[in-house]
CHARMM internal coordinates of N, CA and C (Angstrom, degrees):
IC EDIT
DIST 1 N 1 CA 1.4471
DIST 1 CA 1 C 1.5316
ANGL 1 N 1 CA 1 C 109.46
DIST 1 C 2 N 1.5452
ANGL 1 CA 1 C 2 N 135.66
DIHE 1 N 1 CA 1 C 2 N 148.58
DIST 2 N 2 CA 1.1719
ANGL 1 C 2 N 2 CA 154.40
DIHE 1 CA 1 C 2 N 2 CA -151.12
DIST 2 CA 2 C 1.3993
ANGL 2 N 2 CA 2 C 91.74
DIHE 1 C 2 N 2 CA 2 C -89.38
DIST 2 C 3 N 0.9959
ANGL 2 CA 2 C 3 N 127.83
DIHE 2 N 2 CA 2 C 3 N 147.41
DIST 3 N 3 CA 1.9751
ANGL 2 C 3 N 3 CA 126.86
DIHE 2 CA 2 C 3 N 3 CA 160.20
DIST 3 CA 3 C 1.3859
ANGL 3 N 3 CA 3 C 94.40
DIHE 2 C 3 N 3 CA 3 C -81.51
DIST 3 C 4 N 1.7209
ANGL 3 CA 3 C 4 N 104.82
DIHE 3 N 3 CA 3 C 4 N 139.10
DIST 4 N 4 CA 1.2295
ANGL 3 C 4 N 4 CA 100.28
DIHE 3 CA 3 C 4 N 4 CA 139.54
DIST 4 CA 4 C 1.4524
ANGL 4 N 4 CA 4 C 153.59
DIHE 3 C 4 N 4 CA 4 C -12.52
DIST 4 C 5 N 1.1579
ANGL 4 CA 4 C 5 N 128.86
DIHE 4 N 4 CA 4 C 5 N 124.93
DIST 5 N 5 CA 1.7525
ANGL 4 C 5 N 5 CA 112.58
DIHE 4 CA 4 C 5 N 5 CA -169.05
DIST 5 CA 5 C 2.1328
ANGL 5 N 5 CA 5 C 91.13
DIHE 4 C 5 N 5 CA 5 C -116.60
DIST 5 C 6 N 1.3829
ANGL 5 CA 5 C 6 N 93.41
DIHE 5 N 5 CA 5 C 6 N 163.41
DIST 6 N 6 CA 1.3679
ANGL 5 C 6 N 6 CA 108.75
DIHE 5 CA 5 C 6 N 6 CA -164.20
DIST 6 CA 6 C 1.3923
ANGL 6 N 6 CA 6 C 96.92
DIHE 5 C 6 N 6 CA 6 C -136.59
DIST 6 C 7 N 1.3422
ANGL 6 CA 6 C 7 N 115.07
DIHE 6 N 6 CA 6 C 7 N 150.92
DIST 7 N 7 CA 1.5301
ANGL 6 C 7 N 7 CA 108.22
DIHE 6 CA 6 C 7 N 7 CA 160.36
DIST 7 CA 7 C 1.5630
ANGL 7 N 7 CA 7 C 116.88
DIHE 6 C 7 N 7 CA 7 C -111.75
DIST 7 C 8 N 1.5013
ANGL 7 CA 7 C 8 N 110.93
DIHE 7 N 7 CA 7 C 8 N 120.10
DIST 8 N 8 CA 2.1081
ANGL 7 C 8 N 8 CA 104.38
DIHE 7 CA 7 C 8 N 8 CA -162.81
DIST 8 CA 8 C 1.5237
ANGL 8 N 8 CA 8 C 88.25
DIHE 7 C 8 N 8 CA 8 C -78.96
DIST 8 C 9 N 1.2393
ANGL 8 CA 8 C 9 N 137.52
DIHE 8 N 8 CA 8 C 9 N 152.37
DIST 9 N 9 CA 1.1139
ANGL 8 C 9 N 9 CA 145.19
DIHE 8 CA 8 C 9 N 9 CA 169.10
DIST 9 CA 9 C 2.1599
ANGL 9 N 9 CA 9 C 109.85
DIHE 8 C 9 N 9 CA 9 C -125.46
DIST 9 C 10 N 1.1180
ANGL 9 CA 9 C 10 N 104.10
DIHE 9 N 9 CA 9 C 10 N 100.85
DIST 10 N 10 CA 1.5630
ANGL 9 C 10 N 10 CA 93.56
DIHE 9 CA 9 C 10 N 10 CA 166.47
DIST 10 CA 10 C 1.4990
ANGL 10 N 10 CA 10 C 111.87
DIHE 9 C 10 N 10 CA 10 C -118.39
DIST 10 C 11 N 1.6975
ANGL 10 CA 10 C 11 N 102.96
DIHE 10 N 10 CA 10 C 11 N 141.52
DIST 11 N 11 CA 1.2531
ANGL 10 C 11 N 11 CA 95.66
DIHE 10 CA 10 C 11 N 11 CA -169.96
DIST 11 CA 11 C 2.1555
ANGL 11 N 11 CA 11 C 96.99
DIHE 10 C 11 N 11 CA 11 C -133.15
DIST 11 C 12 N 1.1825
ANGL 11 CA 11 C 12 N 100.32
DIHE 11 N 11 CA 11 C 12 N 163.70
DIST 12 N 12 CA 1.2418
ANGL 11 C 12 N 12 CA 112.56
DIHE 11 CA 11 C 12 N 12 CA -161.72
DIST 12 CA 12 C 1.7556
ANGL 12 N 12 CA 12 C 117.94
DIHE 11 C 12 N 12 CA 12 C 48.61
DIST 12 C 13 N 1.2978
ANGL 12 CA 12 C 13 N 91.07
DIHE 12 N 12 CA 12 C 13 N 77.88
DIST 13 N 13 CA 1.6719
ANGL 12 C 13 N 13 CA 115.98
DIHE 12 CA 12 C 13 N 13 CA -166.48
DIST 13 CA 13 C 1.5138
ANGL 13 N 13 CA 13 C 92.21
DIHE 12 C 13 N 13 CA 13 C -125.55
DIST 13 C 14 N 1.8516
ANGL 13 CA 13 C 14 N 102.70
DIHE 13 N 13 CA 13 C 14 N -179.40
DIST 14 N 14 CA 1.6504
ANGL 13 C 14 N 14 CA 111.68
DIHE 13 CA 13 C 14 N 14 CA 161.94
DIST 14 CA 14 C 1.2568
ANGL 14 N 14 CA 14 C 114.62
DIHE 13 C 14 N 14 CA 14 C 32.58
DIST 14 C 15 N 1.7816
ANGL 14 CA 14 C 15 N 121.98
DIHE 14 N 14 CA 14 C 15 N 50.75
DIST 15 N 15 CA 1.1288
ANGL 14 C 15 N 15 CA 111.61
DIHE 14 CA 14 C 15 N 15 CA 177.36
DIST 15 CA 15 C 1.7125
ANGL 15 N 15 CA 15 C 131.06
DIHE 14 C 15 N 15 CA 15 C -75.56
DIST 15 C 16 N 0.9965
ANGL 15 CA 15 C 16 N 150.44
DIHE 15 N 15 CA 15 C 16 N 140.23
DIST 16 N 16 CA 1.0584
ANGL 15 C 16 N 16 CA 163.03
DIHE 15 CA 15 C 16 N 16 CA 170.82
DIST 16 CA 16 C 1.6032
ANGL 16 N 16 CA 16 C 129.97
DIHE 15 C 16 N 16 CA 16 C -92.43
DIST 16 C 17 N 0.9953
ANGL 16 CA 16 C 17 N 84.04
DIHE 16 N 16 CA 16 C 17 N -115.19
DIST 17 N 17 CA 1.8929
ANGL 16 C 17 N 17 CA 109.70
DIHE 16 CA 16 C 17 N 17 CA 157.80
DIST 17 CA 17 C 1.6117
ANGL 17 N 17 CA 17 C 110.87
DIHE 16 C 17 N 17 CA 17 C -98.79
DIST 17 C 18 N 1.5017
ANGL 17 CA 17 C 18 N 102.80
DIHE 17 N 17 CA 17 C 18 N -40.47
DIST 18 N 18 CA 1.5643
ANGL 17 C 18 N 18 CA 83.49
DIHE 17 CA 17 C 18 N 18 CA -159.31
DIST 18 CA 18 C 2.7012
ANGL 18 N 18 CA 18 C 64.94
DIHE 17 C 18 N 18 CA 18 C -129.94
DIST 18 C 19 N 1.3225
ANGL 18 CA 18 C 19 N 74.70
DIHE 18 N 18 CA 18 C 19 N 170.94
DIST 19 N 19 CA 1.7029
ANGL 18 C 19 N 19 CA 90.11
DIHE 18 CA 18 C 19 N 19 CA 169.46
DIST 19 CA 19 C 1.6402
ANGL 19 N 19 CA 19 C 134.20
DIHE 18 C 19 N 19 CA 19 C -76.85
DIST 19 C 20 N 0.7484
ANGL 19 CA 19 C 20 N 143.06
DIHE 19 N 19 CA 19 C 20 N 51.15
DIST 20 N 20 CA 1.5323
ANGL 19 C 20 N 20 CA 153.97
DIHE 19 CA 19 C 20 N 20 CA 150.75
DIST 20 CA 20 C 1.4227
ANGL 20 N 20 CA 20 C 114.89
DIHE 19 C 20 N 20 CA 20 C 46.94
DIST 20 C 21 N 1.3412
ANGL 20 CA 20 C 21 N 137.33
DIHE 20 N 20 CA 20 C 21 N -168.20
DIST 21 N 21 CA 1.4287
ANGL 20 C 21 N 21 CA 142.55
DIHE 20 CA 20 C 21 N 21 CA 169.16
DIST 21 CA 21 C 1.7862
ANGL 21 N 21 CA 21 C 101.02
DIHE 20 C 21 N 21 CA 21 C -162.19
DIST 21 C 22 N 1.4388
ANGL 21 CA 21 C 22 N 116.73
DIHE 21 N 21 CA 21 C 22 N 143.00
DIST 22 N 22 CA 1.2161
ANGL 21 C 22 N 22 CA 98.31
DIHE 21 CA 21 C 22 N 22 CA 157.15
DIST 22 CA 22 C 1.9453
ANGL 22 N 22 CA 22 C 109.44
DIHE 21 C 22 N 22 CA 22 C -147.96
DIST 22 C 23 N 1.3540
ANGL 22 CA 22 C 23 N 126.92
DIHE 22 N 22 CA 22 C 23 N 160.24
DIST 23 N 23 CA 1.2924
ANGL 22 C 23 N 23 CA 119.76
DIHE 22 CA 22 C 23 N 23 CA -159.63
DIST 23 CA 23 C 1.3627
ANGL 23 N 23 CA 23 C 89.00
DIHE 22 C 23 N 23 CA 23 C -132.17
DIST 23 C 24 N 1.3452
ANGL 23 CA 23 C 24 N 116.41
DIHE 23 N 23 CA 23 C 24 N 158.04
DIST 24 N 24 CA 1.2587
ANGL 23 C 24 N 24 CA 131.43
DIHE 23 CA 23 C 24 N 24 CA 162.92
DIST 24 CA 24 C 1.7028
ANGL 24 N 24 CA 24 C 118.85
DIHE 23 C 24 N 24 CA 24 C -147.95
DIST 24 C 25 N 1.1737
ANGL 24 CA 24 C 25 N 124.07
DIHE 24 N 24 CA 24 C 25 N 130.04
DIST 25 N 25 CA 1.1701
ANGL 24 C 25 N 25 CA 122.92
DIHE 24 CA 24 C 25 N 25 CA -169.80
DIST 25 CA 25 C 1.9037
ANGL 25 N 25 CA 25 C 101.79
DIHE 24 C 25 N 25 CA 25 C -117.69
DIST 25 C 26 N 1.5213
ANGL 25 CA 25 C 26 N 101.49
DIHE 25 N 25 CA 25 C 26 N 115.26
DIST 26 N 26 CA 1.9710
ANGL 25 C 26 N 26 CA 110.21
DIHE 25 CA 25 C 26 N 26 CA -172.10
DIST 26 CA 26 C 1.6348
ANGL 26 N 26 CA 26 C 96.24
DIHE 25 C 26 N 26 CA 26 C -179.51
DIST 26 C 27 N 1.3561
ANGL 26 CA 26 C 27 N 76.49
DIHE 26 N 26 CA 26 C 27 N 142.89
DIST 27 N 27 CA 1.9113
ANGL 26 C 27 N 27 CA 99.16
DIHE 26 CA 26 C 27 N 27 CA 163.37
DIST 27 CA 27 C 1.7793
ANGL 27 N 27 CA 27 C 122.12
DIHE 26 C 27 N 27 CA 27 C -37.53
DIST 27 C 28 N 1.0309
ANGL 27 CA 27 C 28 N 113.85
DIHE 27 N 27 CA 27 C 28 N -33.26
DIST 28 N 28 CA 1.8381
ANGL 27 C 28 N 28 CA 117.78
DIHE 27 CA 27 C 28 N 28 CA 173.01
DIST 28 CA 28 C 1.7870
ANGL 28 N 28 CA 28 C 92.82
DIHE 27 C 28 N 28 CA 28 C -159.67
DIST 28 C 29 N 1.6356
ANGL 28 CA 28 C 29 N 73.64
DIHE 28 N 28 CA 28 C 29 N 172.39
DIST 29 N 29 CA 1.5848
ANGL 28 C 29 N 29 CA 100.37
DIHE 28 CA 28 C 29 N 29 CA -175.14
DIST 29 CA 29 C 1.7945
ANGL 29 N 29 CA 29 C 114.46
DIHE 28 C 29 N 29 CA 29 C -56.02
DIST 29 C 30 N 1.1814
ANGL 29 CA 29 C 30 N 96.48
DIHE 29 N 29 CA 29 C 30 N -42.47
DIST 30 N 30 CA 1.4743
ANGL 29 C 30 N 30 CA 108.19
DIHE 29 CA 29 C 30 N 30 CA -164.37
DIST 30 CA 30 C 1.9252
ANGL 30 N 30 CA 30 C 84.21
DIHE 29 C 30 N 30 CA 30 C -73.13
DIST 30 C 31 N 0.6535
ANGL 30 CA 30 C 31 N 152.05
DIHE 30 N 30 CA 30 C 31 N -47.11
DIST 31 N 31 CA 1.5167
ANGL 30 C 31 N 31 CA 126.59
DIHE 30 CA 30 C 31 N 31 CA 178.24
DIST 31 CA 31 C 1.2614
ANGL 31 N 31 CA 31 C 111.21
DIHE 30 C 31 N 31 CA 31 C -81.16
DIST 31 C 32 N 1.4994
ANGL 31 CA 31 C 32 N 133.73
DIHE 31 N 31 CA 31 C 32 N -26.14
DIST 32 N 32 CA 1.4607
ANGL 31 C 32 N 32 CA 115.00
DIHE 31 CA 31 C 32 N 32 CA -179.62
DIST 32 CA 32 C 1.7620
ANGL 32 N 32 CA 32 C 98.11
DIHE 31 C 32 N 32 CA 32 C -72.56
DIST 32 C 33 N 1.6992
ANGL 32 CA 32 C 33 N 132.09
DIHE 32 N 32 CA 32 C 33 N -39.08
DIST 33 N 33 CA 1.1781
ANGL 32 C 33 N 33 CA 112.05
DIHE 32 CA 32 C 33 N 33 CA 155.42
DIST 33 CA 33 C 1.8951
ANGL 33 N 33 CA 33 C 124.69
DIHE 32 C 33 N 33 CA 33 C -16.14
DIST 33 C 34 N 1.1793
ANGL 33 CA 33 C 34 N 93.48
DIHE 33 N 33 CA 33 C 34 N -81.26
DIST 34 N 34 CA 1.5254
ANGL 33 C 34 N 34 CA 128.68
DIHE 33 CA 33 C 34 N 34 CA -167.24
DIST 34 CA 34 C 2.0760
ANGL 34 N 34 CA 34 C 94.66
DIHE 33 C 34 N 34 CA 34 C -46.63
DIST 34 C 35 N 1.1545
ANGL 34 CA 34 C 35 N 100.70
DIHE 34 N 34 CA 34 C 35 N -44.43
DIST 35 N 35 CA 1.6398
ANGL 34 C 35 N 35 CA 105.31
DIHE 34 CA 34 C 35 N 35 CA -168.69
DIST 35 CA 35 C 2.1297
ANGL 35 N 35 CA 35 C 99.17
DIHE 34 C 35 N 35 CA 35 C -79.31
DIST 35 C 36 N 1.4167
ANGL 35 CA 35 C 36 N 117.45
DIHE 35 N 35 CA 35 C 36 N -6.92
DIST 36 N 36 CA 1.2301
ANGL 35 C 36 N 36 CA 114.92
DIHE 35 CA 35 C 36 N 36 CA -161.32
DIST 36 CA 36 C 1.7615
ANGL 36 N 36 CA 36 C 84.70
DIHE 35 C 36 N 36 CA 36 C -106.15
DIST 36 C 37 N 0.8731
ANGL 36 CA 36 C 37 N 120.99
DIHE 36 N 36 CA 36 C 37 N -25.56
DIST 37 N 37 CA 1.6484
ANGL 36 C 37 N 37 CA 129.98
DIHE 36 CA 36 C 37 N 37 CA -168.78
DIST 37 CA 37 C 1.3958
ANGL 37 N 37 CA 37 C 97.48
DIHE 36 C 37 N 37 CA 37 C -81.65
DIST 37 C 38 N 1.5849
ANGL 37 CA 37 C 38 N 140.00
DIHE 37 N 37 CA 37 C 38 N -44.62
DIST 38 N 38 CA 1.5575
ANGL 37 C 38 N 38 CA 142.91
DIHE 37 CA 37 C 38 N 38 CA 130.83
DIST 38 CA 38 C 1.3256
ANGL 38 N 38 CA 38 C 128.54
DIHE 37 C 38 N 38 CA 38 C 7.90
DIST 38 C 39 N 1.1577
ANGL 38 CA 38 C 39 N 84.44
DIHE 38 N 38 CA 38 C 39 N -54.14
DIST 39 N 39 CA 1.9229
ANGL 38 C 39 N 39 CA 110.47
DIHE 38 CA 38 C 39 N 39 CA -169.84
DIST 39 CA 39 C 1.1871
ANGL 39 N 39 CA 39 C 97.36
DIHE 38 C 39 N 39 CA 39 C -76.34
DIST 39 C 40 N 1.7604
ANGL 39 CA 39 C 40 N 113.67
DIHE 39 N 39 CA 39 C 40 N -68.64
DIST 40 N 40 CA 1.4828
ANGL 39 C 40 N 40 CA 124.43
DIHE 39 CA 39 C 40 N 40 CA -155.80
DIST 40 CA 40 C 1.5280
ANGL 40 N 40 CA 40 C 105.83
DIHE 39 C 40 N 40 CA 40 C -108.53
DIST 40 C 41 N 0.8831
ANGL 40 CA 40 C 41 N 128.74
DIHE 40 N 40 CA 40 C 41 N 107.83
DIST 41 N 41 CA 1.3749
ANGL 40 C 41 N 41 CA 112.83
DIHE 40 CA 40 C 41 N 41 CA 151.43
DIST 41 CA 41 C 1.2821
ANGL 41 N 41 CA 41 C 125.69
DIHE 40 C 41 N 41 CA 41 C -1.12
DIST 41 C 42 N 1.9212
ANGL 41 CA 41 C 42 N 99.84
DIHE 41 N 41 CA 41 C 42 N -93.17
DIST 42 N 42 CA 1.2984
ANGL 41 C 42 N 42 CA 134.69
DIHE 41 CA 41 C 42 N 42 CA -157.40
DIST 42 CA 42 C 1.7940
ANGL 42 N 42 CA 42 C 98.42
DIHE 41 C 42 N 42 CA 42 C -97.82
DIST 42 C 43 N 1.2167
ANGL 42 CA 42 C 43 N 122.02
DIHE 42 N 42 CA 42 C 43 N 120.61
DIST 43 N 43 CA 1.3899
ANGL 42 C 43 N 43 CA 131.97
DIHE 42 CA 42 C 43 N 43 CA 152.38
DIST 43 CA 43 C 1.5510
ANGL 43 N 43 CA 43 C 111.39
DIHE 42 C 43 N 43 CA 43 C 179.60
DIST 43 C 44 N 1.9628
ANGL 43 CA 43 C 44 N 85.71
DIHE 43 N 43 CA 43 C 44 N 136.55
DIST 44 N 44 CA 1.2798
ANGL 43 C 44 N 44 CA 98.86
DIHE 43 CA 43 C 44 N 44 CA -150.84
DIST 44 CA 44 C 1.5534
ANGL 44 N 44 CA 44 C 121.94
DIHE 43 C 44 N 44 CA 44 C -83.97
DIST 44 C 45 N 1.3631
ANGL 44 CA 44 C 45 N 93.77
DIHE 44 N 44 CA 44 C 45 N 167.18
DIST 45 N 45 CA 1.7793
ANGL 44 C 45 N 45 CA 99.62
DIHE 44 CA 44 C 45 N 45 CA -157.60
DIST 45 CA 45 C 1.4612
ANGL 45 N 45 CA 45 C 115.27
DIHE 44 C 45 N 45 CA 45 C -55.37
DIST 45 C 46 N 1.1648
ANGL 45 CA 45 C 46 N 111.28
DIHE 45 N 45 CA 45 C 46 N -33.03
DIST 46 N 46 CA 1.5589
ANGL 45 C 46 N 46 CA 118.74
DIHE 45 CA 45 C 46 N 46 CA 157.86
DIST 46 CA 46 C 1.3423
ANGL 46 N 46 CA 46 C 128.00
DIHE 45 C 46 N 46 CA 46 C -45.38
DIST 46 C 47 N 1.3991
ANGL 46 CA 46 C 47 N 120.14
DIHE 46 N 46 CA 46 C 47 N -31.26
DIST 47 N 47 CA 1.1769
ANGL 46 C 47 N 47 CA 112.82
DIHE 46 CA 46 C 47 N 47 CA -177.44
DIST 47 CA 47 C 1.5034
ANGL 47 N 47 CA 47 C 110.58
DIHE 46 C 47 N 47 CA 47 C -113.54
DIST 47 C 48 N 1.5119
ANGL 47 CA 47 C 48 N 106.47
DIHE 47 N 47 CA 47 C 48 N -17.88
DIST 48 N 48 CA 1.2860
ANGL 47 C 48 N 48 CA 106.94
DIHE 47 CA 47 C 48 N 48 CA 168.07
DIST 48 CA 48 C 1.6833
ANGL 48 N 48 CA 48 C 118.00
DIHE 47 C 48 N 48 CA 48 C -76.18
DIST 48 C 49 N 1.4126
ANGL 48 CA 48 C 49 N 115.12
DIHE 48 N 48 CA 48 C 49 N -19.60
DIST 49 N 49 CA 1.4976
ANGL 48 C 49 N 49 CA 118.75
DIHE 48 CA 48 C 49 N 49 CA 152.07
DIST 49 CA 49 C 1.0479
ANGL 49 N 49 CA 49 C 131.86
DIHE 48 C 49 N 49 CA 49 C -71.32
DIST 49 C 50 N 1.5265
ANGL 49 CA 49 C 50 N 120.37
DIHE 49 N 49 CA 49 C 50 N -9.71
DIST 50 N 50 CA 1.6442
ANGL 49 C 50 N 50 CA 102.68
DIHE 49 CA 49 C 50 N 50 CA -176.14
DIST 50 CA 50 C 1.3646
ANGL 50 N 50 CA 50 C 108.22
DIHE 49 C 50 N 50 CA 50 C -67.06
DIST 50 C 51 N 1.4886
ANGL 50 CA 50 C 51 N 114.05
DIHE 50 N 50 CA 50 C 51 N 169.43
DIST 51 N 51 CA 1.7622
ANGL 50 C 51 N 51 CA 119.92
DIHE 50 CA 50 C 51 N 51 CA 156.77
DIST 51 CA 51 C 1.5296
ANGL 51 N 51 CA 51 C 118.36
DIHE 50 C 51 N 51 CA 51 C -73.46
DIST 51 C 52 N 1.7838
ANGL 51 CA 51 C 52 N 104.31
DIHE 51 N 51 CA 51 C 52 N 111.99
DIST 52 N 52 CA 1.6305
ANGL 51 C 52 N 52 CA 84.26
DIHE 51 CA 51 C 52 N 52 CA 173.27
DIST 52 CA 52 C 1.2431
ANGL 52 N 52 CA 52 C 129.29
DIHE 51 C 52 N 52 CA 52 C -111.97
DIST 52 C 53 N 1.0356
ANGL 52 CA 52 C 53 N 139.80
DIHE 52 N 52 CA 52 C 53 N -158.42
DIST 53 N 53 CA 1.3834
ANGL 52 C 53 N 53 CA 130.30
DIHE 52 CA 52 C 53 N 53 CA -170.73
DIST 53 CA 53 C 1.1052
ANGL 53 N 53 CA 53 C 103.63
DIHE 52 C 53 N 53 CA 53 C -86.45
DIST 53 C 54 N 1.5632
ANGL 53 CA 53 C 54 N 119.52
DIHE 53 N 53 CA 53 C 54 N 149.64
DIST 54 N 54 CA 1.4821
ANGL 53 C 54 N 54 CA 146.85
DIHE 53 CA 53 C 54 N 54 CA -170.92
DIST 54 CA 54 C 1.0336
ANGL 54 N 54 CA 54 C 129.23
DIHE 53 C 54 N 54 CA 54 C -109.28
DIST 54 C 55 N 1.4194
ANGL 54 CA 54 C 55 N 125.69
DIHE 54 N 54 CA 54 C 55 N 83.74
DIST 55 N 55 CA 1.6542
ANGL 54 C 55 N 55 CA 120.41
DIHE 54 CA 54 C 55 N 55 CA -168.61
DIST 55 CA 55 C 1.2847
ANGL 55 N 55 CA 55 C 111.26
DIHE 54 C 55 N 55 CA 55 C -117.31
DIST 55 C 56 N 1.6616
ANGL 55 CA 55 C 56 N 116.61
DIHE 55 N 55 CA 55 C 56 N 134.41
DIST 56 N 56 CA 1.4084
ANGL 55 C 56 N 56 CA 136.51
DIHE 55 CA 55 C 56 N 56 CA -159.26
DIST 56 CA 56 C 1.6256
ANGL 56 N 56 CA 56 C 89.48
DIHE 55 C 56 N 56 CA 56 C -80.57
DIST 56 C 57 N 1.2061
ANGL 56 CA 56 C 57 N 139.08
DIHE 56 N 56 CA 56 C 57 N 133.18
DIST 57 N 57 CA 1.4098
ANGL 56 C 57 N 57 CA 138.74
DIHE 56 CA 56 C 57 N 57 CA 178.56
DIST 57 CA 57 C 1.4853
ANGL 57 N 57 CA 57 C 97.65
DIHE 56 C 57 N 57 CA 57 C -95.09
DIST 57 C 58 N 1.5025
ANGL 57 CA 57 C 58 N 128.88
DIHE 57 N 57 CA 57 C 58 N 7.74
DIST 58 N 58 CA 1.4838
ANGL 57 C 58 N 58 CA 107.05
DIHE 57 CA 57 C 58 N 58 CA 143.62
DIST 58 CA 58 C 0.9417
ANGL 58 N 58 CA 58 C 135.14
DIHE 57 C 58 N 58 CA 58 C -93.06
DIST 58 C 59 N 1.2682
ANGL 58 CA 58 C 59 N 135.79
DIHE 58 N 58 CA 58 C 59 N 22.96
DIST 59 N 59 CA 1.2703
ANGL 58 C 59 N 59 CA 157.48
DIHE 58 CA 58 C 59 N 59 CA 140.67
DIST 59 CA 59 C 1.0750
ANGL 59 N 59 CA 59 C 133.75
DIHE 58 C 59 N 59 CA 59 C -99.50
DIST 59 C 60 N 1.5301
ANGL 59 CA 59 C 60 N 122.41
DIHE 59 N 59 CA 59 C 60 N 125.67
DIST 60 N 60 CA 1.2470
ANGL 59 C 60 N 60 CA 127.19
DIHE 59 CA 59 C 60 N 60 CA -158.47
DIST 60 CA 60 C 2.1977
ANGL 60 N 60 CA 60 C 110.49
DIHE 59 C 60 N 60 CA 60 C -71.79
DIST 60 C 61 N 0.8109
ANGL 60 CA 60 C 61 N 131.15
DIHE 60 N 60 CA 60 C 61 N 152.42
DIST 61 N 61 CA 1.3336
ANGL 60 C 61 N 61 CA 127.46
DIHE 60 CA 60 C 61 N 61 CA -120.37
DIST 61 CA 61 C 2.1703
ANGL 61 N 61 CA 61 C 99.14
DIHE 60 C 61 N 61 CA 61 C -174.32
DIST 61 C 62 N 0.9392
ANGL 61 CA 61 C 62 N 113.76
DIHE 61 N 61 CA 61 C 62 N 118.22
DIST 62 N 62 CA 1.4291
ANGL 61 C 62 N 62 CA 120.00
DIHE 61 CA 61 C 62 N 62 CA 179.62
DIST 62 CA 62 C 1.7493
ANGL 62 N 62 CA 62 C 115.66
DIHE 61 C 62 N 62 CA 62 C -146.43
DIST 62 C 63 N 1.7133
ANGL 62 CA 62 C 63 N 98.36
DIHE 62 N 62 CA 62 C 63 N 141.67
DIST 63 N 63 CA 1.5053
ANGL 62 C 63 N 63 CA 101.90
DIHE 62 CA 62 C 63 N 63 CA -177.32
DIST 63 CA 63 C 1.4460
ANGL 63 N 63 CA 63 C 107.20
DIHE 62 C 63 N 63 CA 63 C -129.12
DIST 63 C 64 N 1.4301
ANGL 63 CA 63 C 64 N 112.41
DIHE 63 N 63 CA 63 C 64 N 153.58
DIST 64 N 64 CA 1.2008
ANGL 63 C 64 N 64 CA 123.07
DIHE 63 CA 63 C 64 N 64 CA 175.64
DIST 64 CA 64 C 1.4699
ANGL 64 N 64 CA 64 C 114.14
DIHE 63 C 64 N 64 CA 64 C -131.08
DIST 64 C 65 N 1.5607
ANGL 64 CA 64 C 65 N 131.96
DIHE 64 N 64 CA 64 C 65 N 119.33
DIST 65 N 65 CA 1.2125
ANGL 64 C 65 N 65 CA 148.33
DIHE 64 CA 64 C 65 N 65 CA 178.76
DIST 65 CA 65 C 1.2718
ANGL 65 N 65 CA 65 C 127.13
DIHE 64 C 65 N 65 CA 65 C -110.22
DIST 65 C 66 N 1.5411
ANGL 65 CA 65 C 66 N 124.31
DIHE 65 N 65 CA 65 C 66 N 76.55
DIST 66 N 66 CA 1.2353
ANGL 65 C 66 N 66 CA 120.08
DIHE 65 CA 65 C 66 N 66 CA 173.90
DIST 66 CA 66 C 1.2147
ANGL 66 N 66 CA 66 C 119.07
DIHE 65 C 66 N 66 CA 66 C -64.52
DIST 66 C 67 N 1.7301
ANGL 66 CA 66 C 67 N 101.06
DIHE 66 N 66 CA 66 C 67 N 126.64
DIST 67 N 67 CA 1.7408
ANGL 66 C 67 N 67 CA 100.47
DIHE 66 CA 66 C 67 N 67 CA 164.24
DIST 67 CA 67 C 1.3461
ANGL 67 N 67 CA 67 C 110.04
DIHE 66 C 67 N 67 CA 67 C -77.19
DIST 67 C 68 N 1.8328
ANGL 67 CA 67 C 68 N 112.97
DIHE 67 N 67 CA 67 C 68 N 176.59
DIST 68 N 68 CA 1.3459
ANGL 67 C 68 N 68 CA 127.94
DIHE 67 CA 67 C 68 N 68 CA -168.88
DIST 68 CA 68 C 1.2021
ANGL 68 N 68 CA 68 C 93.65
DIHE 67 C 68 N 68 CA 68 C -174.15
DIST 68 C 69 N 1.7832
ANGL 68 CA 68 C 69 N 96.53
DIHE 68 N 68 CA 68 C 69 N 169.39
DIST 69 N 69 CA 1.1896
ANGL 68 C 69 N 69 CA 106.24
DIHE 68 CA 68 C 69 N 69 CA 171.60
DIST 69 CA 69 C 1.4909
ANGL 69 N 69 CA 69 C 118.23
DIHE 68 C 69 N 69 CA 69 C -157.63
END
COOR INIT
IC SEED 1 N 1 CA 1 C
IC BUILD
């Protein structure tokens, strides 16, 4: 049987100029980590440590990201 999948959500990450977002979709943290490190190389331990939000992907689930500047 498949594990569960989750969606990791961290937000005000990869700051720059303005604050970042980053998502990961995996069975636990420690692989949506591991699957975000994939992507990026470089991102820092700080933000790759925070706690992020935890969403059950059997439930339907919506985001909204205003840009700015």
């Amino acid at each position: 049987m498949k594990p569960k999948m989750k969606l990791f959500v961290w937000d005000c990450v990869l700051v720059d100029y303005t604050s970042g977002m980053m998502f990961a979709v995996a069975p636990t943290i420690e692989e949506a980590r591991a699957e975000l490190l994939k992507k990026c190389s470089y991102i820092p331990d700080s933000d790759l440590n925070q706690q992020p939000e935890i969403l059950d992907l059997s439930e339907p689930a919506a985001f909204v990201c205003w840009g700015g500047g």
